[in-house]
C-alpha positions in Angstrom: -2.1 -13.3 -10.3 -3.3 -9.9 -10.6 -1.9 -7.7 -13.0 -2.6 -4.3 -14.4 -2.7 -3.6 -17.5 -2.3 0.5 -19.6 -5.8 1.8 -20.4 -4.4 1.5 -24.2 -4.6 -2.2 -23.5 -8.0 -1.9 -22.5 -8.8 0.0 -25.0 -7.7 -2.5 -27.3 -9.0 -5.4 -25.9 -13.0 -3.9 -26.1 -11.9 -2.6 -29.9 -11.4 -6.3 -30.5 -14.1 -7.8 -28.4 -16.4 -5.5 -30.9 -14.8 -6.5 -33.8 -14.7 -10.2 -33.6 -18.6 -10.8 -31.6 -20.3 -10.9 -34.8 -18.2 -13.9 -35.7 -19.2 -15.6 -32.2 -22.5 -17.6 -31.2 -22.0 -15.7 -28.3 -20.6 -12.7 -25.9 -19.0 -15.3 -23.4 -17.6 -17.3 -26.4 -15.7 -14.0 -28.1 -14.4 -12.9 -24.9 -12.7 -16.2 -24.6 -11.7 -15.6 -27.9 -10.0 -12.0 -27.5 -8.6 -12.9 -24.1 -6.7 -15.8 -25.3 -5.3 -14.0 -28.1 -4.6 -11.1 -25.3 -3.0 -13.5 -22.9 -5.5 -12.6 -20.3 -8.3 -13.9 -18.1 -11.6 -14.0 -19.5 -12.9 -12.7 -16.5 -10.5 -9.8 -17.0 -12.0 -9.2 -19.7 -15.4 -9.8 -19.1 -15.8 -7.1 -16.5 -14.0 -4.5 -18.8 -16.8 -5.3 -20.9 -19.6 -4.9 -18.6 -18.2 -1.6 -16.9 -18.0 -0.3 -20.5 -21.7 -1.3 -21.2 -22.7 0.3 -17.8 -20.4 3.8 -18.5 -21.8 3.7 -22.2 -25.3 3.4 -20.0 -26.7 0.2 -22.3 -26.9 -1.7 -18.6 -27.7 -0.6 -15.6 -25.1 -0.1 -13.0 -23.3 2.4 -10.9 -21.1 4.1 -13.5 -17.6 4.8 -13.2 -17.7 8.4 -12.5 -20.1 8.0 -10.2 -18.4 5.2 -8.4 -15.1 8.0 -7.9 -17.6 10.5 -7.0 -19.0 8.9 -4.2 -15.3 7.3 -2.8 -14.6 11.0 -2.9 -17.2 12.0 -1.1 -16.9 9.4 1.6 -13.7 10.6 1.9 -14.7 14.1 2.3 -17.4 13.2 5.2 -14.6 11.2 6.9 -12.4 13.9 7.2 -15.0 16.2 8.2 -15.6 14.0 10.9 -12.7 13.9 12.4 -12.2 17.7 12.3 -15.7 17.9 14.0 -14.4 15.5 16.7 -11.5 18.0 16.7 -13.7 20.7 17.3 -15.5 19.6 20.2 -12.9 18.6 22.0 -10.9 21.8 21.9 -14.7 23.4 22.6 -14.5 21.4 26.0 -11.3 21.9 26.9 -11.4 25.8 26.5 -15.0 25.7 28.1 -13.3 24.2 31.0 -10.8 26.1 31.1 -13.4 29.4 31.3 -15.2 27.5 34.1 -11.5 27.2 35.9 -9.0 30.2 35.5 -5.3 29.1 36.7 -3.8 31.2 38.5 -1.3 33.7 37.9 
């Protein structure tokens, strides 16, 4: 089941996670910990953790500006594509029609 949850709610969640991994032997252990409490996966919360360490730039990683940066991008190259593709054709078809003047 995949569910989203408000950015307040994520918020939350990593204010807890901070709070209570003192009080853990470990990070897995308090993420268990806060999840449960959360009524979430642990794996939910596990990867908010690590894109926060990665964004914050204690891990490495692709951060997530630069992960929205680049889909943008990609995005922008598609569409330039296609209006290249556009282009050319229209290049050929008026070349040809240059090469062949109808009649009138």
């Amino acid at each position: 089941m995949n569910r989203k949850y408000s950015p307040e709610m994520r918020e939350r969640a990593l204010r807890m996670l901070a709070e209570t991994r003192p009080s853990h032997p470990n990070m897995m252990s308090a993420v268990r910990h806060v999840a449960g409490l959360l009524g979430m996966s642990p794996e939910t919360l596990r990867l908010w953790q690590r894109r926060f360490e990665v964004d914050a730039g204690v891990k490495p990683g692709l951060t997530t500006d630069a992960a929205a940066e680049i889909k943008r991008l990609q995005k922008e190259v598609s569409e330039l594509r296609k209006a290249n593709e556009i282009l050319r054709a229209a290049s050929i078809f008026f070349a040809k029609e240059l090469d062949h003047p109808s009649t009138r």
